[in-house]
C-alpha positions as a LaTeX table, in Angstrom:
\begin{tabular}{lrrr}
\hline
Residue & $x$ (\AA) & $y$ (\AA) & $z$ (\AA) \\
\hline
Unk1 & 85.64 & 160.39 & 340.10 \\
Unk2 & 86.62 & 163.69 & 339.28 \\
Unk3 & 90.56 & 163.73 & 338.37 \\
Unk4 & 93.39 & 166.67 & 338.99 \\
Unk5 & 93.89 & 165.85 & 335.23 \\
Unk6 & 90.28 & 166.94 & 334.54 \\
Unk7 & 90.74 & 170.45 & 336.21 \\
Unk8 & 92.06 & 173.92 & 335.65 \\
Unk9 & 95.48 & 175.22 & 336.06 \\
Unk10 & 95.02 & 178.07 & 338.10 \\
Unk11 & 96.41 & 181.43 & 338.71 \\
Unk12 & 98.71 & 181.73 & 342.52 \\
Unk13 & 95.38 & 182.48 & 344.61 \\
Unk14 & 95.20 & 185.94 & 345.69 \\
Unk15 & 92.65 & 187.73 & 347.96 \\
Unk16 & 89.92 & 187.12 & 346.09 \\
Unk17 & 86.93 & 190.06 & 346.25 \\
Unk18 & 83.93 & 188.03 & 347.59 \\
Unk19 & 80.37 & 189.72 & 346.26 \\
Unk20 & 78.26 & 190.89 & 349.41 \\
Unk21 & 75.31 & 192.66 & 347.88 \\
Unk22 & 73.87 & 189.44 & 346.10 \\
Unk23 & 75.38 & 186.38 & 348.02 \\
Unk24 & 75.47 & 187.06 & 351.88 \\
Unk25 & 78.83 & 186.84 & 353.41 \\
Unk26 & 77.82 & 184.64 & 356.20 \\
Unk27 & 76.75 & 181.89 & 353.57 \\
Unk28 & 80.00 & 182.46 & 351.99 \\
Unk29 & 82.08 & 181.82 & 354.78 \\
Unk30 & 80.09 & 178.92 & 355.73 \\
Unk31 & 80.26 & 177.73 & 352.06 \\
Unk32 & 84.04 & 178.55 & 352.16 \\
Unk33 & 84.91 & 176.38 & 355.12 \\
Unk34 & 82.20 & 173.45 & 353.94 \\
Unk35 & 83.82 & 173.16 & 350.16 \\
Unk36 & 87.26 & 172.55 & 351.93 \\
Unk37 & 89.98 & 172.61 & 350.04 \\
Unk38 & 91.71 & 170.85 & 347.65 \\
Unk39 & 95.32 & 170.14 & 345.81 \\
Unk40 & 96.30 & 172.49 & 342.60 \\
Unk41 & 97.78 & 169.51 & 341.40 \\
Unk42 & 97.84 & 165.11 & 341.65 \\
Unk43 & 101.23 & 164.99 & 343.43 \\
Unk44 & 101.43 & 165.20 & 347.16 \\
Unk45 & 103.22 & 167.72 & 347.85 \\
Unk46 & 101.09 & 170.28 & 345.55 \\
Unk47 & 99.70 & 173.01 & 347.67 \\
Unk48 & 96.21 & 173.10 & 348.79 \\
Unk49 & 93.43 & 176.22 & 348.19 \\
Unk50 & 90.14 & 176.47 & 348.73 \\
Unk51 & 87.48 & 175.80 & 346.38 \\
Unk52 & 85.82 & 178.67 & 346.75 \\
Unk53 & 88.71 & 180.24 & 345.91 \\
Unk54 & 88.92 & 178.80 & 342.61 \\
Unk55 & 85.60 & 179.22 & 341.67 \\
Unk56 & 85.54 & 183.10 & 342.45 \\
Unk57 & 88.84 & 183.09 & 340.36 \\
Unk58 & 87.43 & 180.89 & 337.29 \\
Unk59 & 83.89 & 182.72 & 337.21 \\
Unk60 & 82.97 & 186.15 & 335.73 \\
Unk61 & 81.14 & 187.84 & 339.21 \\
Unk62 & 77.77 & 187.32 & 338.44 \\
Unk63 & 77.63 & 183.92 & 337.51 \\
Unk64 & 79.94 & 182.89 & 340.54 \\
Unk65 & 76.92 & 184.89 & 342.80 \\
Unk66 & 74.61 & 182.10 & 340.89 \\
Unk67 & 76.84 & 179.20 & 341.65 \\
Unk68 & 77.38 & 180.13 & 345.29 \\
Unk69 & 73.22 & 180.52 & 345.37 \\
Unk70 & 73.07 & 177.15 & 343.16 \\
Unk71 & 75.22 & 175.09 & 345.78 \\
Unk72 & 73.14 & 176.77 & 349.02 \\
Unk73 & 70.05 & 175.88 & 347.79 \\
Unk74 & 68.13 & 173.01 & 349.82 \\
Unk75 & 68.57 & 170.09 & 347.22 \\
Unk76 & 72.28 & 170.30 & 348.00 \\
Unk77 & 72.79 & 169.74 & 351.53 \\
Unk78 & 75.29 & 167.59 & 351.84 \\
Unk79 & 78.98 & 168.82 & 351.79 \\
Unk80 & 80.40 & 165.62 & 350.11 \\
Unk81 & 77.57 & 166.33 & 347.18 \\
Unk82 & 78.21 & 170.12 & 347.13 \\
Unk83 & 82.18 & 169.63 & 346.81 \\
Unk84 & 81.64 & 167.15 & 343.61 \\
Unk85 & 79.25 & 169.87 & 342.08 \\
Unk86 & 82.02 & 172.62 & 342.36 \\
Unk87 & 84.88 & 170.17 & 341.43 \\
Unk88 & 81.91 & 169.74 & 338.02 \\
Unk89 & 82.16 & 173.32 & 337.82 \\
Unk90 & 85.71 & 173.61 & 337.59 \\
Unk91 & 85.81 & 171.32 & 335.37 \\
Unk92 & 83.25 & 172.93 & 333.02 \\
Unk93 & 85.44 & 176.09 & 333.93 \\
Unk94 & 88.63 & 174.34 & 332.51 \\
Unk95 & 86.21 & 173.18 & 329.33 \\
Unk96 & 85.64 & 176.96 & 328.80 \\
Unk97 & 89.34 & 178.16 & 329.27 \\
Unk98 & 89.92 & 175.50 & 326.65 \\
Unk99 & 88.15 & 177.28 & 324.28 \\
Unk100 & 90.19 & 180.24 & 324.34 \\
Unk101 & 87.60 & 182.33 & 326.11 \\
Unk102 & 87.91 & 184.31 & 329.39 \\
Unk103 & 85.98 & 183.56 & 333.14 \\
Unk104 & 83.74 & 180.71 & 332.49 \\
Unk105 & 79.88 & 182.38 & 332.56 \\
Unk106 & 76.38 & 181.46 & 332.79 \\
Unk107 & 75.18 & 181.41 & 329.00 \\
Unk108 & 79.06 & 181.10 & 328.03 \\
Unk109 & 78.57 & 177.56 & 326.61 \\
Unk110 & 76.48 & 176.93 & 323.87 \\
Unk111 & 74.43 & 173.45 & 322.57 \\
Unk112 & 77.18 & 173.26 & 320.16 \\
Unk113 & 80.06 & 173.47 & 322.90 \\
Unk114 & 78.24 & 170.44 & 325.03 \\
Unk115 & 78.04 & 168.56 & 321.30 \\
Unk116 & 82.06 & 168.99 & 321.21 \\
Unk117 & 82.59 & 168.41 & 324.93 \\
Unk118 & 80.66 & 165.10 & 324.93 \\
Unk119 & 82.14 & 163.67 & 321.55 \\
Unk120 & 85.87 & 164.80 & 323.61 \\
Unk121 & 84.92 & 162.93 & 326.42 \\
Unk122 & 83.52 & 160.02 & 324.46 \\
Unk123 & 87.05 & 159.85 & 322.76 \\
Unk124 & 89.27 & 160.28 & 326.13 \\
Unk125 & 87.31 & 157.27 & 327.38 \\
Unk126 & 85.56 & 159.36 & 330.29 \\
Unk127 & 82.60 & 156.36 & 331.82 \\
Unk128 & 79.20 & 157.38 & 330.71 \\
Unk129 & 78.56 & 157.66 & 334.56 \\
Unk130 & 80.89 & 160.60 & 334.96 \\
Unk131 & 80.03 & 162.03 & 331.61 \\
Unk132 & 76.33 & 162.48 & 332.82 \\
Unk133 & 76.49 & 163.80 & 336.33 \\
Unk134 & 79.18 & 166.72 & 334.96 \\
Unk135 & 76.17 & 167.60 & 332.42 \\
Unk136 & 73.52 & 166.97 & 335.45 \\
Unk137 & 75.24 & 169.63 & 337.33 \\
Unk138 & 75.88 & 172.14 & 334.18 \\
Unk139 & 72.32 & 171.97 & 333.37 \\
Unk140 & 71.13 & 171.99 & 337.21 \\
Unk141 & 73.24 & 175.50 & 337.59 \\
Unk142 & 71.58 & 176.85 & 334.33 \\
Unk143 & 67.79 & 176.09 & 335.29 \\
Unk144 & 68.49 & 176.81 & 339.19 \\
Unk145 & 69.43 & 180.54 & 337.68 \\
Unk146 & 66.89 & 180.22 & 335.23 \\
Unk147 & 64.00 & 180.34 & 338.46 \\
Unk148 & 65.74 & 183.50 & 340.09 \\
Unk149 & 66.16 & 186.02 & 337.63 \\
Unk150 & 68.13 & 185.03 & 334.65 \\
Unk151 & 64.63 & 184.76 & 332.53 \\
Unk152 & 66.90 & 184.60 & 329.45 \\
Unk153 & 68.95 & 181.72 & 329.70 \\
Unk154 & 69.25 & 178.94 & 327.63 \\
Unk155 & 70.52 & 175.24 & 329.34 \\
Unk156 & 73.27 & 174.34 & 326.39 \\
Unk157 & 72.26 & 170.52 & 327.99 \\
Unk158 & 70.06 & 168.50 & 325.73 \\
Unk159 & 68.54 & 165.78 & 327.61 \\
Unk160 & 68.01 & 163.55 & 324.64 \\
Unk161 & 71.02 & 164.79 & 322.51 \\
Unk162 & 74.06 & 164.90 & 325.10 \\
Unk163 & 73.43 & 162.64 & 328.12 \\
Unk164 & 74.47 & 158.82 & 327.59 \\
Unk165 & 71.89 & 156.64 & 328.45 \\
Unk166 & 72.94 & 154.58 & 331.65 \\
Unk167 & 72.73 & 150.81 & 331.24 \\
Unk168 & 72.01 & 149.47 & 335.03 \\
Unk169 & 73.22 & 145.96 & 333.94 \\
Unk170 & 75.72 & 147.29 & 331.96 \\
Unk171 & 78.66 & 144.52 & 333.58 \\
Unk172 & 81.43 & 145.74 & 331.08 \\
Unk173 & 81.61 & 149.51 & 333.10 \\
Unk174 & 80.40 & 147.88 & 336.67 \\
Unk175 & 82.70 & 148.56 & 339.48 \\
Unk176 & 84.75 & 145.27 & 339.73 \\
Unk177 & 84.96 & 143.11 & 343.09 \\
Unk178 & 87.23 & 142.09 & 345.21 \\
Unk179 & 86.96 & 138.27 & 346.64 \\
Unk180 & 88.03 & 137.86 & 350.24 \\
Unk181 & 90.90 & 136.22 & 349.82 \\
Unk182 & 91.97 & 138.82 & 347.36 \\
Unk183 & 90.99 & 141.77 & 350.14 \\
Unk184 & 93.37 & 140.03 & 352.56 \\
Unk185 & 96.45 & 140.18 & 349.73 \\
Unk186 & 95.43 & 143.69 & 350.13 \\
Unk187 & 95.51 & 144.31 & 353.62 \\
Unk188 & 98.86 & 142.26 & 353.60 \\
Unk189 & 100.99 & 144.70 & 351.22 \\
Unk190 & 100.06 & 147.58 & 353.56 \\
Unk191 & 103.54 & 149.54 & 354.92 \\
Unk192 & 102.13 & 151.13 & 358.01 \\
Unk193 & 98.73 & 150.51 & 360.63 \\
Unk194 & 97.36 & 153.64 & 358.45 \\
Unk195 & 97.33 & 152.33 & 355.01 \\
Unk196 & 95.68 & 149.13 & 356.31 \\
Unk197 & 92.99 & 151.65 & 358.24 \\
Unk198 & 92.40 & 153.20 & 355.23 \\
Unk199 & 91.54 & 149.94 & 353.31 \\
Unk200 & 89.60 & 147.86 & 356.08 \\
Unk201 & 87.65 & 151.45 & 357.30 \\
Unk202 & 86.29 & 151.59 & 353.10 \\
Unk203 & 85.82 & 147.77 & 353.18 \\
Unk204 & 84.00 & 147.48 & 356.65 \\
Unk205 & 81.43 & 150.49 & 356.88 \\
Unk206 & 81.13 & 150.16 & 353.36 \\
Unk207 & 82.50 & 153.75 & 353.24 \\
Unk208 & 82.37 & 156.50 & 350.56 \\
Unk209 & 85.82 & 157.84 & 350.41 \\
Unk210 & 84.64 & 161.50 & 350.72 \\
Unk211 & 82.55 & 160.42 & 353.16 \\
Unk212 & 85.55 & 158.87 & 355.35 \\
Unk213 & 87.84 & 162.11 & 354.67 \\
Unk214 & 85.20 & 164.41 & 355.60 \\
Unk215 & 84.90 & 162.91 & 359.54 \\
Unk216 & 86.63 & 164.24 & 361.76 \\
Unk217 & 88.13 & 163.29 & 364.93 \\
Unk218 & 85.17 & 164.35 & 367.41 \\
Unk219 & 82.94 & 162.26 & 365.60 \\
Unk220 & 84.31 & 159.29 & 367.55 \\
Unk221 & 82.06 & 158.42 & 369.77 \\
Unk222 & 81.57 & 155.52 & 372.76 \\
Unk223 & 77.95 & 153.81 & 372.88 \\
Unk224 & 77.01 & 151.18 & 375.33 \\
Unk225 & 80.69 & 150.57 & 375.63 \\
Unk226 & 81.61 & 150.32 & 371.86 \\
Unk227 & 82.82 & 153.00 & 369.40 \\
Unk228 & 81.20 & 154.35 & 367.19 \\
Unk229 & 81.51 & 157.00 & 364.24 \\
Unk230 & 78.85 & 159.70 & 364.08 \\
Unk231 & 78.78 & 159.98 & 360.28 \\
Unk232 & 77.37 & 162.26 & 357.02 \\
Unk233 & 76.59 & 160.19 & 354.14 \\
Unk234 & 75.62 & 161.21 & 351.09 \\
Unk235 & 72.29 & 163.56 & 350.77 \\
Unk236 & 73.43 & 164.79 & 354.20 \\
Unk237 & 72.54 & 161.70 & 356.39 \\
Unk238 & 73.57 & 161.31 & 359.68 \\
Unk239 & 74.53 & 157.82 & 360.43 \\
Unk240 & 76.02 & 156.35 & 363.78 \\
Unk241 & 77.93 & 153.26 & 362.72 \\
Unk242 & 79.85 & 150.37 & 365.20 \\
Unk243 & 83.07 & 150.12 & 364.35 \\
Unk244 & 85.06 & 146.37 & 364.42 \\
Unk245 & 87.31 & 146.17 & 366.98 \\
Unk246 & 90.18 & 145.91 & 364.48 \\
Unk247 & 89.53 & 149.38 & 362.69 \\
Unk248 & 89.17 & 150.73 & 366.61 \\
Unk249 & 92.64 & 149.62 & 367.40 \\
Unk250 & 93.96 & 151.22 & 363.98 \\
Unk251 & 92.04 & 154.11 & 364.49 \\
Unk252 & 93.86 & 154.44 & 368.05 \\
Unk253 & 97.30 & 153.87 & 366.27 \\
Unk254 & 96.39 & 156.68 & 363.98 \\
Unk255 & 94.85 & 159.04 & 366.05 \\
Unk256 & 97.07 & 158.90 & 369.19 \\
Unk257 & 96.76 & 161.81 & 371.59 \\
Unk258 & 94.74 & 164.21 & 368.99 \\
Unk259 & 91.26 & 165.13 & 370.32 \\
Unk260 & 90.76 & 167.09 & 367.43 \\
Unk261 & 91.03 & 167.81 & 363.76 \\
Unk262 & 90.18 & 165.40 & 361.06 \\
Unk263 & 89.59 & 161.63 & 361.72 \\
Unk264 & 92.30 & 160.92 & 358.61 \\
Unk265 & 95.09 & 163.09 & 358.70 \\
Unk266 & 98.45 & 163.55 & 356.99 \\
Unk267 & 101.85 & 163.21 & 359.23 \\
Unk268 & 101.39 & 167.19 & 359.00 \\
Unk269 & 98.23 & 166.66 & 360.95 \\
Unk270 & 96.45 & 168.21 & 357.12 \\
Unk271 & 93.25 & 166.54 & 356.02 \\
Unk272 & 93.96 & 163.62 & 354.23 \\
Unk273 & 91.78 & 163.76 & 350.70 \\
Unk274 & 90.21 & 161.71 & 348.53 \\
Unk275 & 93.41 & 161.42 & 345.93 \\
Unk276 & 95.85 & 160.44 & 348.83 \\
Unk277 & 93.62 & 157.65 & 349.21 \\
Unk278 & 92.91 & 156.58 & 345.80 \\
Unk279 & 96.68 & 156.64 & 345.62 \\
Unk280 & 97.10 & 154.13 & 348.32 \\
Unk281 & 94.51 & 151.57 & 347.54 \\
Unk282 & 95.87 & 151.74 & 344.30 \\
Unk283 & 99.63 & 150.77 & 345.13 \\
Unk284 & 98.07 & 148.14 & 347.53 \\
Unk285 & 96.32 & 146.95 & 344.82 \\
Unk286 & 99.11 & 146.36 & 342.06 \\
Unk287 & 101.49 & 144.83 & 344.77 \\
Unk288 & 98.78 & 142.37 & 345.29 \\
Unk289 & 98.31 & 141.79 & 342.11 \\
Unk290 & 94.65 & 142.53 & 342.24 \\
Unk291 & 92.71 & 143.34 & 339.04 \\
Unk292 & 95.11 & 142.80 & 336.81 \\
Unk293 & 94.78 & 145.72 & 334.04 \\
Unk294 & 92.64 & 147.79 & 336.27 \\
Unk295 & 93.15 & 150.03 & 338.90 \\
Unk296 & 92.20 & 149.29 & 342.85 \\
Unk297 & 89.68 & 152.07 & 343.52 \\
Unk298 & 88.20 & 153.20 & 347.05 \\
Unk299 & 84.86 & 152.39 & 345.33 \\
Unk300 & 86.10 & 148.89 & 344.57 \\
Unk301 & 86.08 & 147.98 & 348.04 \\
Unk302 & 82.60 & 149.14 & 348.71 \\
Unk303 & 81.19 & 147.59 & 346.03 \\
Unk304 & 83.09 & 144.54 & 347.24 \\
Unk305 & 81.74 & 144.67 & 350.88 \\
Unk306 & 77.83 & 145.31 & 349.46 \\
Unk307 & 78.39 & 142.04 & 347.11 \\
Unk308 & 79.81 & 140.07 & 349.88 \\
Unk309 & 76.87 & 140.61 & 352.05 \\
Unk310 & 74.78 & 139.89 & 349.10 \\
Unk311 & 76.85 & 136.84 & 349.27 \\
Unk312 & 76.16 & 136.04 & 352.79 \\
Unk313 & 72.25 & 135.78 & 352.30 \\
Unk314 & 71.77 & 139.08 & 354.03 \\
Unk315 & 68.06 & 140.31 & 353.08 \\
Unk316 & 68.41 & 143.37 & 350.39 \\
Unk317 & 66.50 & 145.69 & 352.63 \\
Unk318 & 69.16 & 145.47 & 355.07 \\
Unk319 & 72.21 & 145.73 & 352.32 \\
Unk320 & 69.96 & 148.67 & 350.83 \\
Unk321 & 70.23 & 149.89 & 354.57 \\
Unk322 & 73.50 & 149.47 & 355.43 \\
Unk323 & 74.97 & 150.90 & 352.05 \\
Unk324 & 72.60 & 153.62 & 352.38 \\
Unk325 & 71.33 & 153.39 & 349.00 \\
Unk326 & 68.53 & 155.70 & 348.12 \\
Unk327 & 67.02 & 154.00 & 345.47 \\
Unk328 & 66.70 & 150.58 & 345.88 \\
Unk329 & 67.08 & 149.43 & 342.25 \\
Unk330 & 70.97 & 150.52 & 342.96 \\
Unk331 & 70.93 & 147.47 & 345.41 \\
Unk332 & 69.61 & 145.23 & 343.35 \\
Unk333 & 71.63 & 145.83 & 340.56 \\
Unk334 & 74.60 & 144.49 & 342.85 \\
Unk335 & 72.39 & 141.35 & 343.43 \\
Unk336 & 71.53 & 141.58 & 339.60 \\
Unk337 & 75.71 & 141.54 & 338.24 \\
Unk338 & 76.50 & 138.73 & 340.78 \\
Unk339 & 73.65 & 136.49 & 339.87 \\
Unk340 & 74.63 & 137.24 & 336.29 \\
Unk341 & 78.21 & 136.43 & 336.90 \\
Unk342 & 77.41 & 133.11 & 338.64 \\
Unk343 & 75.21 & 132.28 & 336.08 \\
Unk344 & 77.22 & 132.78 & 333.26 \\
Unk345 & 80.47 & 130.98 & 334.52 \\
Unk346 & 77.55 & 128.23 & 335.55 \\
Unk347 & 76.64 & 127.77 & 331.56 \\
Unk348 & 79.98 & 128.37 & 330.49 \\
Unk349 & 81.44 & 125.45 & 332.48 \\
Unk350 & 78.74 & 122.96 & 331.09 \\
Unk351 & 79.36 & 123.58 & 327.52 \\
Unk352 & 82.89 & 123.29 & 327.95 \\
Unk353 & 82.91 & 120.22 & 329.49 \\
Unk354 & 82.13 & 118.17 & 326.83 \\
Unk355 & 85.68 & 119.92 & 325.40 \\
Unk356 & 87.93 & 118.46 & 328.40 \\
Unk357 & 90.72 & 116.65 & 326.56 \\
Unk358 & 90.87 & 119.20 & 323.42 \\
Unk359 & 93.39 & 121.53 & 325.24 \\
Unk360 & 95.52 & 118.75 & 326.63 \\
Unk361 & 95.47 & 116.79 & 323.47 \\
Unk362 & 97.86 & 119.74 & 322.06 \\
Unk363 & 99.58 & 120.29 & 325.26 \\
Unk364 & 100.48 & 116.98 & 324.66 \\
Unk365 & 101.94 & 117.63 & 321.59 \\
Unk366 & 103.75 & 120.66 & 321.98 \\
Unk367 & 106.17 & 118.27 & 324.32 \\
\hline
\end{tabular}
């Protein structure tokens, strides 16, 4: 996940000039309102700007008409998936600032720059995951202006010299689960009905945590007498999911009287984001005592409600289904780490046992 930390300071936000020749102004404004907005900073009260915003501000003029063009192109429909390639852009922005040079630009980084960048990240501990989508969407940018008009640019993104090679069964960077009795600890440290909303909404749909700040409240909908939340996933999928009858009630709690705005907001009635979030499930988390040395994520308790239906003998077509996974290695590699995990406690346990007495033979003796 892409962290405040990660990003540029910027300048107090102006009016910023928007291009009209190249980028048509109805595409910005559409683009404008669809990248949302987001906080300068990680602490709550940090004021919120638009992305766009930021973007105009952190690119020379031409190469923020490319990214605009980039993120309307076809292969990024969904919001949720062109947000995280702006946030990459800012943060490639940042990268460049770093480097003591002006507006980040197309061209502006060179295969020596990525080199740096990747050993810097490779140092700060960065996952190899993250590492590889910021250089998917750096070298995506540079081809997609490549095809429409900048003939001379050179992608600074080696495939086989910069991007980590991603190790599916890899358990040592694998999201780590929650058991159910664990989730429940959770749920029970919660202050208010919203920060248990927040947890069992992520847990139950199996939610994406942009995808669950990004509803709003008119999505709500009532279906053969049930509710239901008319939903974007990720790649721009439109899903219409049941909701449990417990996250209905919290939902009510939450929502009260409002028949619009966003499904999650802030007392202020403000969108809640994807931070606010992470920084509940996180508290929840460490009063539980959850994952000791590790951090409760909002992708934690996804991955924990794909591995428990994996755990409930529910066929992978349907878990592939209900998680929405595209691919449906990404599935299996759920069932994969949980077989493994069984399996390795199983042949643990039978080599220890012919150790039984060794640790209370010295127990015994340290009384």
């Amino acid at each position: 996940m892409t962290t405040p930390q990660h990003l540029p300071e910027v300048r107090a936000s102006g009016e910023v000039e928007r291009p009209g020749a190249a980028v048509n102004q109805e595409i910005i404004d559409h683009l404008r309102e669809e990248l949302g907005q987001v906080r300068r900073g990680y602490r709550p009260t940090d004021p919120k700007v638009w992305r766009l915003d930021l973007l105009a501000e952190l690119c020379e003029r031409a190469t923020f008409q490319a990214v605009m063009k980039w993120l309307s192109s076809g292969k990024r429909r969904s919001a949720n998936t062109r947000r995280s390639y702006a946030d990459d852009i800012r943060t490639w922005a940042a990268f460049n600032e770093s480097l003591g040079r002006g507006p980040f630009r197309l061209g502006g980084l060179s295969y020596e720059d990525i080199t740096s960048w990747s050993l810097l990240m490779e140092a700060r501990g960065v996952a190899e995951r993250t590492r590889a989508r910021r250089l998917s969407s750096l070298s995506s940018l540079h081809e997609h202006a490549r095809r429409r008009g900048w003939t001379d640019l050179i992608n600074p993104v080696d495939s086989e010299d910069h991007r980590p090679t991603i190790d599916r069964h890899d358990t040592s960077t694998a999201t780590p689960i929650l058991e159910k009795d664990e989730l429940q600890r959770v749920v029970d440290q919660a202050d208010n009905a919203f920060e248990a909303l927040v947890v069992l909404l992520l847990y139950i749909l199996a939610g994406r945590v942009s995808e669950m700040c990004a509803a709003d409240r008119d999505k709500l909908v009532v279906l053969g007498g049930r509710q239901h939340l008319d939903l974007t996933r990720k790649g721009g999928k439109k899903r219409v999911l049941p909701l449990s009858a417990s996250v209905a009630d919290l939902l009510a709690l939450h929502i009260g009287d409002r028949k619009s705005g966003p499904l999650l907001a802030m007392p202020d009635g403000e969108r809640v984001d994807r931070f606010e979030v992470d920084r509940i499930v996180t508290r929840l988390g460490r009063r539980a005592g959850v994952l000791l040395g590790r951090d409760l994520t909002p992708h934690v308790l996804r991955a924990s409600r794909i591995t428990h239906m994996i755990d409930d003998k529910e066929p992978l077509a349907e878990v592939q289904a209900f998680a929405d996974h595209s691919d449906p290695a990404t599935t299996i590699g759920y069932f994969t780490r949980r077989q493994a995990s069984e399996r390795n406690g199983r042949i643990v346990d039978e080599a220890d046992a012919m150790f039984t007495r060794v640790a209370a033979r010295w127990a015994q003796a340290a009384v």
